[in-house]
mmCIF file of the N, C-alpha and C atoms, coordinates in Angstrom:
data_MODEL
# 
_entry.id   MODEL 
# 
loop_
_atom_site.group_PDB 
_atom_site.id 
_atom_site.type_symbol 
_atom_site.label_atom_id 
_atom_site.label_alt_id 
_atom_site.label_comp_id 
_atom_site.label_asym_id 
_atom_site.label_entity_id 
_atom_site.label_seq_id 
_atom_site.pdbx_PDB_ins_code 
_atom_site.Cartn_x 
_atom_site.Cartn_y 
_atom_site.Cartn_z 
_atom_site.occupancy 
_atom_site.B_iso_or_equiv 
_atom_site.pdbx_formal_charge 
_atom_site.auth_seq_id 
_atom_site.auth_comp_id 
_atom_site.auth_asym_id 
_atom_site.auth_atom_id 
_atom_site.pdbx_PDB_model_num 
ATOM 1   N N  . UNK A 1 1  ? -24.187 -9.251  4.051   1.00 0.00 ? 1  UNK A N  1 
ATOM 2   C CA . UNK A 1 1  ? -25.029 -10.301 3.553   1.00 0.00 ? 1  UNK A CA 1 
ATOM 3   C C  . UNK A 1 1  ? -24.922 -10.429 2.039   1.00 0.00 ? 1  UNK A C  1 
ATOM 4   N N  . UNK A 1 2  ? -24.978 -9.617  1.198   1.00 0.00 ? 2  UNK A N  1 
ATOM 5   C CA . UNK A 1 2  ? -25.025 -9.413  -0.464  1.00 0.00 ? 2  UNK A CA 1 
ATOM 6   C C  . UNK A 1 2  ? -23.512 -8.945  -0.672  1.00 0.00 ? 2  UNK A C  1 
ATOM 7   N N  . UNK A 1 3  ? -22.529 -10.104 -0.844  1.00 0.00 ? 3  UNK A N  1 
ATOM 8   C CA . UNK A 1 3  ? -21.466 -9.765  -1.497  1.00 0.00 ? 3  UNK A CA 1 
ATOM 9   C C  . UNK A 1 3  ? -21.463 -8.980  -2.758  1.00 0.00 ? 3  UNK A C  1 
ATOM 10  N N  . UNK A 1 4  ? -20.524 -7.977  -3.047  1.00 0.00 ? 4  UNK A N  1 
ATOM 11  C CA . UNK A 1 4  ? -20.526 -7.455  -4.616  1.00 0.00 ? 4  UNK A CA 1 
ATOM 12  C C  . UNK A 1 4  ? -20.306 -8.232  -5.615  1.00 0.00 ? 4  UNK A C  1 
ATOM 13  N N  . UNK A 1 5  ? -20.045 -9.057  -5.600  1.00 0.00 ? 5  UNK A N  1 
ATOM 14  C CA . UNK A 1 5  ? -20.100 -10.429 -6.511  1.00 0.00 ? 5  UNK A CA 1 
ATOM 15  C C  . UNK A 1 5  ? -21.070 -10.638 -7.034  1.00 0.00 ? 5  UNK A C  1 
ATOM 16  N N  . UNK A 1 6  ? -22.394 -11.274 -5.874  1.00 0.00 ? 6  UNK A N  1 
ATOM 17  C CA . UNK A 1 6  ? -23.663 -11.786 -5.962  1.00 0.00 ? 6  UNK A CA 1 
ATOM 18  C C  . UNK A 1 6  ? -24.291 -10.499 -6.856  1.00 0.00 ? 6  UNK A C  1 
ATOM 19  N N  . UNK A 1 7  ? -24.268 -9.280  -6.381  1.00 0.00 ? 7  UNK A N  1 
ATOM 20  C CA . UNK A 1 7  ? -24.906 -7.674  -7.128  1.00 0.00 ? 7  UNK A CA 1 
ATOM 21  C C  . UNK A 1 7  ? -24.844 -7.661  -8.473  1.00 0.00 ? 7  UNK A C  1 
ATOM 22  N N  . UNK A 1 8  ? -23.291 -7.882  -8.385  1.00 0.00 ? 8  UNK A N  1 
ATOM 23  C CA . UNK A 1 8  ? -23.382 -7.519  -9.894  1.00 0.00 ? 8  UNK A CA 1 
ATOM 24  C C  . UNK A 1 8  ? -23.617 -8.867  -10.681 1.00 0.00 ? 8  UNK A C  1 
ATOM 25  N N  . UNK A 1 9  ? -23.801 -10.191 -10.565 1.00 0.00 ? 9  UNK A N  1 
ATOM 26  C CA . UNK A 1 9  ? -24.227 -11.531 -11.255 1.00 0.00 ? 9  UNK A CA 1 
ATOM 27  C C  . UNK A 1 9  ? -25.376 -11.122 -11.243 1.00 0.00 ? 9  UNK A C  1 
ATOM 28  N N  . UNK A 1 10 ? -26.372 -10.619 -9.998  1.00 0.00 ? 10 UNK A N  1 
ATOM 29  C CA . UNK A 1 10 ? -27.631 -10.185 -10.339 1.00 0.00 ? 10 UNK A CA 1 
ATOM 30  C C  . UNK A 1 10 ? -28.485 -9.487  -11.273 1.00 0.00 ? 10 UNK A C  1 
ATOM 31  N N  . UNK A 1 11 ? -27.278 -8.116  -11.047 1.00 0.00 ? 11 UNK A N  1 
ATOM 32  C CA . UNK A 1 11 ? -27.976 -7.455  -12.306 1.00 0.00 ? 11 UNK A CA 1 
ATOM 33  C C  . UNK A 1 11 ? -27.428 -8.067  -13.335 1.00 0.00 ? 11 UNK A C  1 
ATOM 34  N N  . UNK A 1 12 ? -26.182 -8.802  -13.606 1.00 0.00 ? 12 UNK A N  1 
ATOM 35  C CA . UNK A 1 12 ? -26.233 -8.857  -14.990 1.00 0.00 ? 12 UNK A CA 1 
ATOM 36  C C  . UNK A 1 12 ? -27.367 -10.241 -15.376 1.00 0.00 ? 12 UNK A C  1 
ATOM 37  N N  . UNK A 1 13 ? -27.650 -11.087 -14.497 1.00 0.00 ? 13 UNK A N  1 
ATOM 38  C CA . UNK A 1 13 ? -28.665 -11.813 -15.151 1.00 0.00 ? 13 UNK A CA 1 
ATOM 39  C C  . UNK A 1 13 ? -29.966 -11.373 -14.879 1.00 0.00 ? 13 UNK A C  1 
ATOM 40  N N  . UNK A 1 14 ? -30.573 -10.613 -14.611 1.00 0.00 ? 14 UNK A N  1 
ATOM 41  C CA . UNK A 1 14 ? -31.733 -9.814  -14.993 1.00 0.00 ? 14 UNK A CA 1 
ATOM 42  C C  . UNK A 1 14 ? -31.013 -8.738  -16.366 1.00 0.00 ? 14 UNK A C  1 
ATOM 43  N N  . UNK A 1 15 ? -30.467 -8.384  -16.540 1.00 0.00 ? 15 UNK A N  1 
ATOM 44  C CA . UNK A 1 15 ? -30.232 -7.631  -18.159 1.00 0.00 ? 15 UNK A CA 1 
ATOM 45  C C  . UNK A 1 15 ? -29.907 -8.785  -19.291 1.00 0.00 ? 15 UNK A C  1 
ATOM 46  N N  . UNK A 1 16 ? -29.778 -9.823  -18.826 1.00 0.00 ? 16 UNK A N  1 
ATOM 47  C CA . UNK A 1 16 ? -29.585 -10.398 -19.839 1.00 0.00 ? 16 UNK A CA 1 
ATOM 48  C C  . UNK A 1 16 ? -31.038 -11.313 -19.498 1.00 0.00 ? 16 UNK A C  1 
ATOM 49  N N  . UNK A 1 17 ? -31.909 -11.217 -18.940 1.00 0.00 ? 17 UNK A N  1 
ATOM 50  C CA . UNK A 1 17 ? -33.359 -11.896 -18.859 1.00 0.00 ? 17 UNK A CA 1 
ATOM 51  C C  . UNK A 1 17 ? -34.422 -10.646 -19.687 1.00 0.00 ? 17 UNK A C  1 
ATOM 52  N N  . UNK A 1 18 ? -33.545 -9.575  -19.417 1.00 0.00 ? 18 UNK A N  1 
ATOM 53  C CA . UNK A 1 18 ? -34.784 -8.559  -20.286 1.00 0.00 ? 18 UNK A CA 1 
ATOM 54  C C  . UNK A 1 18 ? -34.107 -8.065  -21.681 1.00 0.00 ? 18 UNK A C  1 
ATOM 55  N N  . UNK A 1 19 ? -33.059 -8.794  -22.207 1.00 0.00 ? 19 UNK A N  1 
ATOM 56  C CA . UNK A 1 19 ? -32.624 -8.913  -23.283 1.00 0.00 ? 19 UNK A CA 1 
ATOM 57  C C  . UNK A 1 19 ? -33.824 -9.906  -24.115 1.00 0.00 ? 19 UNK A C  1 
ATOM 58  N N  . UNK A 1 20 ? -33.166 -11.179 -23.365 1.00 0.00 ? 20 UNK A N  1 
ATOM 59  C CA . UNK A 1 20 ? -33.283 -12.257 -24.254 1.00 0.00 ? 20 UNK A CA 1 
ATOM 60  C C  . UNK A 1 20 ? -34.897 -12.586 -24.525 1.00 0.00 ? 20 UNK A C  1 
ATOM 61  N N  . UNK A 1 21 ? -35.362 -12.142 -23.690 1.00 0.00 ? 21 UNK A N  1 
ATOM 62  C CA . UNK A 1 21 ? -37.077 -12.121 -23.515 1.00 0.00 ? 21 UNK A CA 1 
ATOM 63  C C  . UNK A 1 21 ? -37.565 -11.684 -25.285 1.00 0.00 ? 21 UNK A C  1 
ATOM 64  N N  . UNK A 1 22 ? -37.896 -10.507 -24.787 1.00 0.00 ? 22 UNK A N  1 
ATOM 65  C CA . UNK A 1 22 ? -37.852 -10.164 -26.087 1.00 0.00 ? 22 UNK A CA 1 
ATOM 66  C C  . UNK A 1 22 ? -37.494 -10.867 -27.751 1.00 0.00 ? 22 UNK A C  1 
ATOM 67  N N  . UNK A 1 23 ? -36.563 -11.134 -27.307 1.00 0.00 ? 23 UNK A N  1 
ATOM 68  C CA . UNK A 1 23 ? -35.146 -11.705 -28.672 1.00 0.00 ? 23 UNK A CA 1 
ATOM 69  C C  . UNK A 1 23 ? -35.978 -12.793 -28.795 1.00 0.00 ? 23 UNK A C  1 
ATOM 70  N N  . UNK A 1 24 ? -36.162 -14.010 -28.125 1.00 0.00 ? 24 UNK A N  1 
ATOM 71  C CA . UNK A 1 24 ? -36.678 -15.182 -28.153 1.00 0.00 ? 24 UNK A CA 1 
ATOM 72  C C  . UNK A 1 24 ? -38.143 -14.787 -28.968 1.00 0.00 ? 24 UNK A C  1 
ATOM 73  N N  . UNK A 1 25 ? -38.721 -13.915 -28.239 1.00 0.00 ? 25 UNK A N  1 
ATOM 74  C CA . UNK A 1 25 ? -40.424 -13.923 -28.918 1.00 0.00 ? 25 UNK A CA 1 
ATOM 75  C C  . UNK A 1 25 ? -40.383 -13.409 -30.568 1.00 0.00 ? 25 UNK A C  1 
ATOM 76  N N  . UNK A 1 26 ? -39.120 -12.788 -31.014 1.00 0.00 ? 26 UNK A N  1 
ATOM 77  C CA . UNK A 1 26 ? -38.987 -11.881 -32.192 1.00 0.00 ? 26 UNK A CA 1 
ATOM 78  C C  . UNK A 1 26 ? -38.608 -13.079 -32.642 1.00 0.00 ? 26 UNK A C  1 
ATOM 79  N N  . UNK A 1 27 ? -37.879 -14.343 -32.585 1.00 0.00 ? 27 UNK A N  1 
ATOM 80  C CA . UNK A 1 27 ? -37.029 -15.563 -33.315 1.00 0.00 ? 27 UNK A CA 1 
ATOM 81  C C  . UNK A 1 27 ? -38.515 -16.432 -33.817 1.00 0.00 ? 27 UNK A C  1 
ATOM 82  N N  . UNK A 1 28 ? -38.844 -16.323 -32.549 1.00 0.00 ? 28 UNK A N  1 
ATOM 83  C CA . UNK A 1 28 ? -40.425 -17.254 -32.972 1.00 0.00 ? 28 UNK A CA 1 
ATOM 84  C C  . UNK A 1 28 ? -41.141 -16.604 -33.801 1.00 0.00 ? 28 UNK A C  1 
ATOM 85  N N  . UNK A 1 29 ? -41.639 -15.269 -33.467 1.00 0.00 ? 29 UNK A N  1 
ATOM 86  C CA . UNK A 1 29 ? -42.358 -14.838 -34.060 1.00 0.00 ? 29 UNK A CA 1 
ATOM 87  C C  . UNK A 1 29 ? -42.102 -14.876 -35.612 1.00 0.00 ? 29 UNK A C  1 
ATOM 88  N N  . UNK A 1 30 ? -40.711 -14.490 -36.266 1.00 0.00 ? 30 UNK A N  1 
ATOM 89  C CA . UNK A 1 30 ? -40.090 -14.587 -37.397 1.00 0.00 ? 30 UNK A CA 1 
ATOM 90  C C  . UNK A 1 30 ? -40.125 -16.014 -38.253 1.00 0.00 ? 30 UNK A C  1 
ATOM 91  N N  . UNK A 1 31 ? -40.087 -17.095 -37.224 1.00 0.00 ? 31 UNK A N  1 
ATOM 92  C CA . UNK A 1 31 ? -40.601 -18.486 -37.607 1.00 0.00 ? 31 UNK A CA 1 
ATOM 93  C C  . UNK A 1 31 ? -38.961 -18.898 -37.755 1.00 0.00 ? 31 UNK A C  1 
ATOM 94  N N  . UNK A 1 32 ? -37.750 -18.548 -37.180 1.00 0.00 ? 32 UNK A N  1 
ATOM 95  C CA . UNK A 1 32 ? -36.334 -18.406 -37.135 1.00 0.00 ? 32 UNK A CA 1 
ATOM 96  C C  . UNK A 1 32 ? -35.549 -19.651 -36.087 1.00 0.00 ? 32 UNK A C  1 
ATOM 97  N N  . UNK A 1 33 ? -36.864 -20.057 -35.160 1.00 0.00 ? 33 UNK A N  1 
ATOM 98  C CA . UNK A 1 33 ? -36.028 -20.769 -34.390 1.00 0.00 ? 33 UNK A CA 1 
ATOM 99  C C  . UNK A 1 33 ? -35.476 -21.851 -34.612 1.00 0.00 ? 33 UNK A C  1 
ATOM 100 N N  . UNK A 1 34 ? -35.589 -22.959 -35.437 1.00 0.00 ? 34 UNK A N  1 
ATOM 101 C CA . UNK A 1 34 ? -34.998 -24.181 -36.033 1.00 0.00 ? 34 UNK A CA 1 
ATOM 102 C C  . UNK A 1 34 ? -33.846 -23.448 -36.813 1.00 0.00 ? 34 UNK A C  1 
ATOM 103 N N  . UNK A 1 35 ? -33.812 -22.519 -37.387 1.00 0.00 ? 35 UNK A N  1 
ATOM 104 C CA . UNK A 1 35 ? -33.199 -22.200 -37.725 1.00 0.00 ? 35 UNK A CA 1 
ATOM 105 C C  . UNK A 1 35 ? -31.775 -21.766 -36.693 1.00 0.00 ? 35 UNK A C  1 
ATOM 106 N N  . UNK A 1 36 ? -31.671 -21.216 -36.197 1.00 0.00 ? 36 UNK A N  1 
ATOM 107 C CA . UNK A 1 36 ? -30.995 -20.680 -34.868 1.00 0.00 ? 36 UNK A CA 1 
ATOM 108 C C  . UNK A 1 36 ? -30.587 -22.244 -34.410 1.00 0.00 ? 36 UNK A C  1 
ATOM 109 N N  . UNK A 1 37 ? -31.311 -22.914 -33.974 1.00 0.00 ? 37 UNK A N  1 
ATOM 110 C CA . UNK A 1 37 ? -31.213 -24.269 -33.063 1.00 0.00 ? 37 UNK A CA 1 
ATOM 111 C C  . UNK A 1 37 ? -29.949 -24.985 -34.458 1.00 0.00 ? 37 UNK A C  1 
ATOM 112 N N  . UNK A 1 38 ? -30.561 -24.946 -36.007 1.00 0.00 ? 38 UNK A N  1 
ATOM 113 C CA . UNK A 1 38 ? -29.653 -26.289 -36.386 1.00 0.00 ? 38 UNK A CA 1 
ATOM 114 C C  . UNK A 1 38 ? -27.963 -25.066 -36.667 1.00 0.00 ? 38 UNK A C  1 
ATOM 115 N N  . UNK A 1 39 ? -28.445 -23.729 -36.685 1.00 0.00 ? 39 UNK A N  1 
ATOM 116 C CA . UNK A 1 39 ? -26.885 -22.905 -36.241 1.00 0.00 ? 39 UNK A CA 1 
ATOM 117 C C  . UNK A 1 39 ? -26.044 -23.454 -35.257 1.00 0.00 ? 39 UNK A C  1 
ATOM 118 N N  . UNK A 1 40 ? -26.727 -23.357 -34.115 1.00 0.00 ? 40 UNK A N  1 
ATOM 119 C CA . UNK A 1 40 ? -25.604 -23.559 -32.713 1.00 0.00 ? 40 UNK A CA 1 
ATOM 120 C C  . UNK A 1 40 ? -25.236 -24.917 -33.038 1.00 0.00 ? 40 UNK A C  1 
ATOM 121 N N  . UNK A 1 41 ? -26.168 -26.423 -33.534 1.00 0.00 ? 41 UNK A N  1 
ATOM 122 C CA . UNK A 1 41 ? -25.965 -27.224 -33.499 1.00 0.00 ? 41 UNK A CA 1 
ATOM 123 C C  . UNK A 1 41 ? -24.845 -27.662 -34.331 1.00 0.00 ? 41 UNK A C  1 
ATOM 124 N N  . UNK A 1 42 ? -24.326 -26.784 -35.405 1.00 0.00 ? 42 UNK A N  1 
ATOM 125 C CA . UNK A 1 42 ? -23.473 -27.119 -36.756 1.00 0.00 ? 42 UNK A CA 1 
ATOM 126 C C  . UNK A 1 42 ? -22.290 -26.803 -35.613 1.00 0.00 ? 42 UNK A C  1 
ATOM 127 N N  . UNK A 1 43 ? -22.226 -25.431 -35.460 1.00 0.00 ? 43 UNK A N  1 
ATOM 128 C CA . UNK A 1 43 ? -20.939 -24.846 -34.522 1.00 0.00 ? 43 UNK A CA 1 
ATOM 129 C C  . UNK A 1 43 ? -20.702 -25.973 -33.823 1.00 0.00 ? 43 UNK A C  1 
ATOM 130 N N  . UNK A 1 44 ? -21.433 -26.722 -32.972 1.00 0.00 ? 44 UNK A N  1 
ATOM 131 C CA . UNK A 1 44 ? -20.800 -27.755 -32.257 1.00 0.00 ? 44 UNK A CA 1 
ATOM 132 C C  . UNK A 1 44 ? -20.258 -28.898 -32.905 1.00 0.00 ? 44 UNK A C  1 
ATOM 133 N N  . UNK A 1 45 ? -20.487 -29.113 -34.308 1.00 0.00 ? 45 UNK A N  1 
ATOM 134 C CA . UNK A 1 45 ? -19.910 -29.743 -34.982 1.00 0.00 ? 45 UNK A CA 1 
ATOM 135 C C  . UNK A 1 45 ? -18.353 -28.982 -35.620 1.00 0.00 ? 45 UNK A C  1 
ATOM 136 N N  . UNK A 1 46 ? -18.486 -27.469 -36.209 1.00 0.00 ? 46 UNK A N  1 
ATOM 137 C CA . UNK A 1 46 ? -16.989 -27.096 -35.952 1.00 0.00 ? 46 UNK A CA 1 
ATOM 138 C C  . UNK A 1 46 ? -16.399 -27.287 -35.052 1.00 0.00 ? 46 UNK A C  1 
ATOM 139 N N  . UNK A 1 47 ? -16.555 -27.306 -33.818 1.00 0.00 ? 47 UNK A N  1 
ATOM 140 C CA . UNK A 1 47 ? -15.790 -27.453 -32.664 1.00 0.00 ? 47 UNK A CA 1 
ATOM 141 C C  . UNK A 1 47 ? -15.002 -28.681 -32.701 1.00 0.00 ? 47 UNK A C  1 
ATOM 142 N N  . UNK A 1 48 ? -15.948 -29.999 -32.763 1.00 0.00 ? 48 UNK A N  1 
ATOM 143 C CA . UNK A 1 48 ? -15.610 -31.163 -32.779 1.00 0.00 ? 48 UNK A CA 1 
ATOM 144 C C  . UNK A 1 48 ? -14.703 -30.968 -34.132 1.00 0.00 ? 48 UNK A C  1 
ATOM 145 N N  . UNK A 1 49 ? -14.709 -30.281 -34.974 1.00 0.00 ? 49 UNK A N  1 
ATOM 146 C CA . UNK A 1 49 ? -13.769 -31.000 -36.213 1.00 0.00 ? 49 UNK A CA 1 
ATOM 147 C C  . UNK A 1 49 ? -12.237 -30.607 -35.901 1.00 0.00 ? 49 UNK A C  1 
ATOM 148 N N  . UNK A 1 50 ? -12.648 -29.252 -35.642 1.00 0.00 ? 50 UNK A N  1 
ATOM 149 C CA . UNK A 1 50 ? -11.351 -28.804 -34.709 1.00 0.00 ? 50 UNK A CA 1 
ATOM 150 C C  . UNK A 1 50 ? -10.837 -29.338 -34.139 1.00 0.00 ? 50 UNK A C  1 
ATOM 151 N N  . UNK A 1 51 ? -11.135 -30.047 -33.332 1.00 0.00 ? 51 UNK A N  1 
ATOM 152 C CA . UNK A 1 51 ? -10.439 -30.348 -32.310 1.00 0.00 ? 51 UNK A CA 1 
ATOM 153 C C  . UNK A 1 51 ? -10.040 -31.962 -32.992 1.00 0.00 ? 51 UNK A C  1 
ATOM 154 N N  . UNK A 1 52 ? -10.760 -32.783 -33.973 1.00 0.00 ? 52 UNK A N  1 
ATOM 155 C CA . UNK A 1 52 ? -9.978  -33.991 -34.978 1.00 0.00 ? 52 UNK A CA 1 
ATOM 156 C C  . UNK A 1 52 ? -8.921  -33.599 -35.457 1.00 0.00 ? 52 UNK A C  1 
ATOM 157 N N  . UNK A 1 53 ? -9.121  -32.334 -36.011 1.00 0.00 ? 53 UNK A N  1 
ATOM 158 C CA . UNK A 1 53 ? -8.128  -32.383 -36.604 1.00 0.00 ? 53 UNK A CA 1 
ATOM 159 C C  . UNK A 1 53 ? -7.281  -31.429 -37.007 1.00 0.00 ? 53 UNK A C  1 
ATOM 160 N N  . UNK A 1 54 ? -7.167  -30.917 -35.324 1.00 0.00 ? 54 UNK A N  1 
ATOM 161 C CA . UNK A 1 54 ? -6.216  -29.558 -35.035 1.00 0.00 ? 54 UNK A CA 1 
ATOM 162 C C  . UNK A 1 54 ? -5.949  -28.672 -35.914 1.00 0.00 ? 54 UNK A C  1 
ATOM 163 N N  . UNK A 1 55 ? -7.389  -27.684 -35.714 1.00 0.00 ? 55 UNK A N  1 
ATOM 164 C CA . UNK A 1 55 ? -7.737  -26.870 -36.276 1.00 0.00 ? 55 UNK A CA 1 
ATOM 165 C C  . UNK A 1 55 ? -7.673  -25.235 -35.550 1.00 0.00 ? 55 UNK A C  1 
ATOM 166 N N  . UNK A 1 56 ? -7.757  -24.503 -36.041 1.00 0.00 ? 56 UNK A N  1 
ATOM 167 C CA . UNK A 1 56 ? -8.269  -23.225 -35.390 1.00 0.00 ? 56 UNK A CA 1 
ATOM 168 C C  . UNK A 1 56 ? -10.038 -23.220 -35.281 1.00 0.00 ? 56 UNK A C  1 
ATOM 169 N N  . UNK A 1 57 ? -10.551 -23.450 -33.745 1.00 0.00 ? 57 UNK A N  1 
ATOM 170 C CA . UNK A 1 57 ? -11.648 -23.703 -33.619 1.00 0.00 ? 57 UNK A CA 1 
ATOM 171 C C  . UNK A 1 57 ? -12.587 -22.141 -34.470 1.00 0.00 ? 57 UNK A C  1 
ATOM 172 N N  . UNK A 1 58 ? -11.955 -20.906 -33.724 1.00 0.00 ? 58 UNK A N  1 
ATOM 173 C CA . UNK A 1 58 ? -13.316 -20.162 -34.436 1.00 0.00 ? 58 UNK A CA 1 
ATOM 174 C C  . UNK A 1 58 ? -13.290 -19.827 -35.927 1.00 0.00 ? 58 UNK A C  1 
ATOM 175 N N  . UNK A 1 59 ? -12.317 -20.336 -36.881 1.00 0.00 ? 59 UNK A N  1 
ATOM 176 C CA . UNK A 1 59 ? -11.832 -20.639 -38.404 1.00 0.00 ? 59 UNK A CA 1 
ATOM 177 C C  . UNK A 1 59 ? -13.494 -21.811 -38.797 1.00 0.00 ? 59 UNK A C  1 
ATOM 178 N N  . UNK A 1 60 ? -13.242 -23.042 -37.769 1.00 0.00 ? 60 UNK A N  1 
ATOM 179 C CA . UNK A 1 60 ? -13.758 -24.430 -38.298 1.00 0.00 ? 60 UNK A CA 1 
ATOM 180 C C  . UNK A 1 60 ? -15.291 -23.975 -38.120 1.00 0.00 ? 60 UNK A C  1 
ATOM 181 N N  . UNK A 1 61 ? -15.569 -23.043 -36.874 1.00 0.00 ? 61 UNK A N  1 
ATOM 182 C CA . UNK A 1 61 ? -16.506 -23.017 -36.394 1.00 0.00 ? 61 UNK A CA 1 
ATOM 183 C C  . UNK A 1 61 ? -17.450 -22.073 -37.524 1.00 0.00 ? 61 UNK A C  1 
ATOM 184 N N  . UNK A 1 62 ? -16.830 -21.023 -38.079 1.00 0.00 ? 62 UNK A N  1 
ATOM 185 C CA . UNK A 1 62 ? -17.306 -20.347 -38.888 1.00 0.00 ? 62 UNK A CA 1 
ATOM 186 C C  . UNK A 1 62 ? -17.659 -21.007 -40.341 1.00 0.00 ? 62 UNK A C  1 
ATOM 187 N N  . UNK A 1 63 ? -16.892 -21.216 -41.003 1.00 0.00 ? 63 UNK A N  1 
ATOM 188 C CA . UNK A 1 63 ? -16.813 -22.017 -42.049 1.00 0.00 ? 63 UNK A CA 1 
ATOM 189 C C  . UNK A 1 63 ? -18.011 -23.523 -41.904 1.00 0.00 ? 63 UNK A C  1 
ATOM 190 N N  . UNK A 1 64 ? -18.182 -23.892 -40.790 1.00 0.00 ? 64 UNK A N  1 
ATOM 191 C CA . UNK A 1 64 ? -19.082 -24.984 -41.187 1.00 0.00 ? 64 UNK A CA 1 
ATOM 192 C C  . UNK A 1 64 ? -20.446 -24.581 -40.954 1.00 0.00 ? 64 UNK A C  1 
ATOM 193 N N  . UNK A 1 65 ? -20.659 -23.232 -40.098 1.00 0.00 ? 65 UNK A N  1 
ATOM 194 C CA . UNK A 1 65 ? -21.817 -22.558 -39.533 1.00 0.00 ? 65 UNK A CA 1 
ATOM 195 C C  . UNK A 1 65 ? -22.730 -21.971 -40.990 1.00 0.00 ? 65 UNK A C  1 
ATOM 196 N N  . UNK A 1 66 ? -21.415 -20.821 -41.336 1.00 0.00 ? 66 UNK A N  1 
ATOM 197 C CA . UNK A 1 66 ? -21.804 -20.809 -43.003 1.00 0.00 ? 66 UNK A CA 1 
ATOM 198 C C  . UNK A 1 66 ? -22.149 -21.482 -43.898 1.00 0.00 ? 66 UNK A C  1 
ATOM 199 N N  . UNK A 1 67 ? -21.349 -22.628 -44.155 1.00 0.00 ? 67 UNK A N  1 
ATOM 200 C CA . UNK A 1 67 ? -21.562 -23.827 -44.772 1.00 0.00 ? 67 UNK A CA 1 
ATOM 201 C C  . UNK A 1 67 ? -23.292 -24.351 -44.714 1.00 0.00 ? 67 UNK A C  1 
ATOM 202 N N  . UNK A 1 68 ? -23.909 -24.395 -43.503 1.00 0.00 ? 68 UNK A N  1 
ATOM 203 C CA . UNK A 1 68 ? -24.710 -25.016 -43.115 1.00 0.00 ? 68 UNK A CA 1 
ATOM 204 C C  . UNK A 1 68 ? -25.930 -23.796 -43.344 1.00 0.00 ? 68 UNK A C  1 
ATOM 205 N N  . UNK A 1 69 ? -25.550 -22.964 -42.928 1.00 0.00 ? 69 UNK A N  1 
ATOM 206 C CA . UNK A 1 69 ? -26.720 -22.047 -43.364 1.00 0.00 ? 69 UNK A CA 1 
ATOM 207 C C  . UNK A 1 69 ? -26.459 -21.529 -44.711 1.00 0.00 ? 69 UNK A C  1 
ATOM 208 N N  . UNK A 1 70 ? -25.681 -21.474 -45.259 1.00 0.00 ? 70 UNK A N  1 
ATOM 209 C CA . UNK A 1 70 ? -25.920 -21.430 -47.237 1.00 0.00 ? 70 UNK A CA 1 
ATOM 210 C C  . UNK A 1 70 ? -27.106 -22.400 -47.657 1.00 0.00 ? 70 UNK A C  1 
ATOM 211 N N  . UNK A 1 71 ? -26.561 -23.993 -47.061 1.00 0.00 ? 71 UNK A N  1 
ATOM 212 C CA . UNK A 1 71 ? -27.555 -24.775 -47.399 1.00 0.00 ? 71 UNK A CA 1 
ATOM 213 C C  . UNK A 1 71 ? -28.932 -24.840 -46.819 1.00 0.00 ? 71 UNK A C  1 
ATOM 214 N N  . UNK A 1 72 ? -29.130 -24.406 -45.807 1.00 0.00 ? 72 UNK A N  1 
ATOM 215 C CA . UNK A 1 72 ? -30.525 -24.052 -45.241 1.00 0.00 ? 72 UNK A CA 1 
ATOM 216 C C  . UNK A 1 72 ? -31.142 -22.606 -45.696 1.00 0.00 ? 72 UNK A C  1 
ATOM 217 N N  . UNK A 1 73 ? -30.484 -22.199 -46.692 1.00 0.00 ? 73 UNK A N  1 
ATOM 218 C CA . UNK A 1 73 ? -31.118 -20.799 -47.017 1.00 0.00 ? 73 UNK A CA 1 
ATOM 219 C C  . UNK A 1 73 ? -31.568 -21.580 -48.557 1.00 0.00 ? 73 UNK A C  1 
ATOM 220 N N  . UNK A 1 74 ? -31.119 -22.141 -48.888 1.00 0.00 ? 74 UNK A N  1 
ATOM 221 C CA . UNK A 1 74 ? -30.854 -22.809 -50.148 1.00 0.00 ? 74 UNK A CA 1 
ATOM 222 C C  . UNK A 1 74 ? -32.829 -24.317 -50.181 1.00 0.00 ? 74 UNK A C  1 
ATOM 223 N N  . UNK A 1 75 ? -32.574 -24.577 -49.214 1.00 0.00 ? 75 UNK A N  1 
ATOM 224 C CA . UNK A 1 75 ? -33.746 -25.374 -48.763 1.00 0.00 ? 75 UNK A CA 1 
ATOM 225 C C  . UNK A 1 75 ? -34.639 -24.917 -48.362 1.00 0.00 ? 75 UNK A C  1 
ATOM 226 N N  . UNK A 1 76 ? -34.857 -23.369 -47.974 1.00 0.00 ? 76 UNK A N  1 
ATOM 227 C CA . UNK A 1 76 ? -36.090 -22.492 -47.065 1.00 0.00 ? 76 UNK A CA 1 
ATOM 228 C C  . UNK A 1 76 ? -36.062 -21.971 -48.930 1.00 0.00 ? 76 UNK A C  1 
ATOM 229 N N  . UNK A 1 77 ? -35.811 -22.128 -50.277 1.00 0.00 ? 77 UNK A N  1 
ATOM 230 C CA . UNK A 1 77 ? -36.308 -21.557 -51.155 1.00 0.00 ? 77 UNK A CA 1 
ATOM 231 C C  . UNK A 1 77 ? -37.213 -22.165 -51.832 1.00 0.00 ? 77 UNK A C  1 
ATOM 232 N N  . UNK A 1 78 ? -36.737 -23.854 -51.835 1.00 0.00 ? 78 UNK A N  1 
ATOM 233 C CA . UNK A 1 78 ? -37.798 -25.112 -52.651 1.00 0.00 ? 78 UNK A CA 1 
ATOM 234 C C  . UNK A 1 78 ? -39.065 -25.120 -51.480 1.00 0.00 ? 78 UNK A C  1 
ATOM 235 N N  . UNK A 1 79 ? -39.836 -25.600 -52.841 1.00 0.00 ? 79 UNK A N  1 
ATOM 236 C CA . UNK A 1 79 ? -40.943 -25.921 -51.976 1.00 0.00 ? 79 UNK A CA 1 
ATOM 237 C C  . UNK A 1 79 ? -41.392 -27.045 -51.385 1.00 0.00 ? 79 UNK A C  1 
# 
């Protein structure tokens, strides 16, 4: 009935449910999550540039991620 397949997808998404649990309440709690959210959101913009303009995606992906959080570290200082 329970292929070893299904077992081990199981446990690994319960370890990664009692990971992220946690992680999530520490992001909020920190006041981090917009922060995090406009991260992933830039990366998806490296991706896309990459791929304009045949790039090495995890090069573009880094560089604009950085890029983007220099300037959001830069804006979390003004008031």
């Amino acid at each position: 009935m329970l292929d070893d397949f299904f077992v081990r997808a199981l446990i690994a998404g319960i370890g990664v449910a009692l990971v992220t649990g946690p992680l999530g309440c520490f992001v909020v709690w920190r006041r981090l999550s917009y922060f995090g959210d406009t991260l992933s959101h830039s990366a998806l913009l490296g991706v896309t540039m990459a791929y304009s303009f045949e790039l090495n995606i995890a090069l573009s992906v880094f560089i604009i991620s950085s890029a983007i959080a220099l300037i959001l570290i830069q804006l979390q200082k003004k008031n």
